[in-house]
C-alpha positions as CSV (number, residue, x, y, z in Angstrom):
1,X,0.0,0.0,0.0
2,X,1.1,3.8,-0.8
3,X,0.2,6.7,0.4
4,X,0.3,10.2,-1.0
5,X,0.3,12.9,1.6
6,X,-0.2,16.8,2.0
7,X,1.3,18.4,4.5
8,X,1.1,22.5,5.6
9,X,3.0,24.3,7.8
10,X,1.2,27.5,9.1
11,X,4.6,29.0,9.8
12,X,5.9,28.6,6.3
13,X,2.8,29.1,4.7
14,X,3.3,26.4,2.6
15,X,2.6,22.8,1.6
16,X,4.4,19.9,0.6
17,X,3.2,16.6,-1.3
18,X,4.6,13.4,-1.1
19,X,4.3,9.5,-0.9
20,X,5.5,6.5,1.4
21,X,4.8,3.2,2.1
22,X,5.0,3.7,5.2
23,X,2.5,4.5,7.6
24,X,1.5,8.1,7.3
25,X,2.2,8.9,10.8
26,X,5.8,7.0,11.0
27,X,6.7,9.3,7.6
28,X,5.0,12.5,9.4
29,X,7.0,12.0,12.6
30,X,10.3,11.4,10.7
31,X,9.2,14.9,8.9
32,X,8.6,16.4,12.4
33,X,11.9,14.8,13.9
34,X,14.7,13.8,11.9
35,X,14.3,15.0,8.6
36,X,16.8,17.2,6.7
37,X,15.0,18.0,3.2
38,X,12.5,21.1,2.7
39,X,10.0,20.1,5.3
40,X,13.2,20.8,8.0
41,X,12.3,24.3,8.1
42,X,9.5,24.1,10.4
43,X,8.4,21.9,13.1
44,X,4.5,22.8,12.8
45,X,3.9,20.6,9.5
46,X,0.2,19.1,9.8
47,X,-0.9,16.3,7.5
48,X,-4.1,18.0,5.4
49,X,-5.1,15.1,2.7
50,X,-4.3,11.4,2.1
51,X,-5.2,9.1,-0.3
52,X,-4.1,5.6,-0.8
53,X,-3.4,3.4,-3.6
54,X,-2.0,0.1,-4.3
55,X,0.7,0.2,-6.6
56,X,3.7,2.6,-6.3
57,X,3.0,3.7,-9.9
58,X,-0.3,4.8,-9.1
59,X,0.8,7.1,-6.0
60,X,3.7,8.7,-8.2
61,X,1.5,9.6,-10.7
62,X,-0.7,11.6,-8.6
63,X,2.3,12.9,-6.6
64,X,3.3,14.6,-10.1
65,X,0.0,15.8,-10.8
66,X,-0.5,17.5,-7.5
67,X,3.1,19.3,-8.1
68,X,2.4,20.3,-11.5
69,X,-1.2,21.6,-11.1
70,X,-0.1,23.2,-7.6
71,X,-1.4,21.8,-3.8
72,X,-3.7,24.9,-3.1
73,X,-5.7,24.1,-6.6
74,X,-6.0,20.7,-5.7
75,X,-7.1,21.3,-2.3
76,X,-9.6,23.2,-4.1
77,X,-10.7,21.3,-6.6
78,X,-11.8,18.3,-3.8
């Protein structure tokens, strides 16, 4: 199973999108905790939007989709 993921940061004012196959709230934590990437900026990230797939194919695909349209307009568009 794989899970894409929307997280915000009110601090930042910004989201970021991505996917695991992990549980959602292992990857959040490691986000929260011990991350060194973008979402190490801030320690405030919330998870907003999840939706789960079964193939890893499926998950990246949407992942892309959500980046290339932009997270606020697909937040919008649900």
């Amino acid at each position: 199973m794989y899970t894409v993921y929307i997280l915000k940061s009110e601090i930042l004012s910004k989201y970021y999108v991505g996917y695991t196959s992990m549980s959602v709230e292992e990857r959040l934590s490691r986000h929260l905790n011990d991350h060194s990437g973008f979402t190490s900026k801030a320690k405030d990230w919330a998870l907003v939007y999840t939706k789960s797939f079964n193939s890893k194919t499926e998950a990246i695909k949407l992942e892309l989709s959500i980046k290339k349209r932009g997270i606020q307009r697909y937040l919008d568009s649900l």
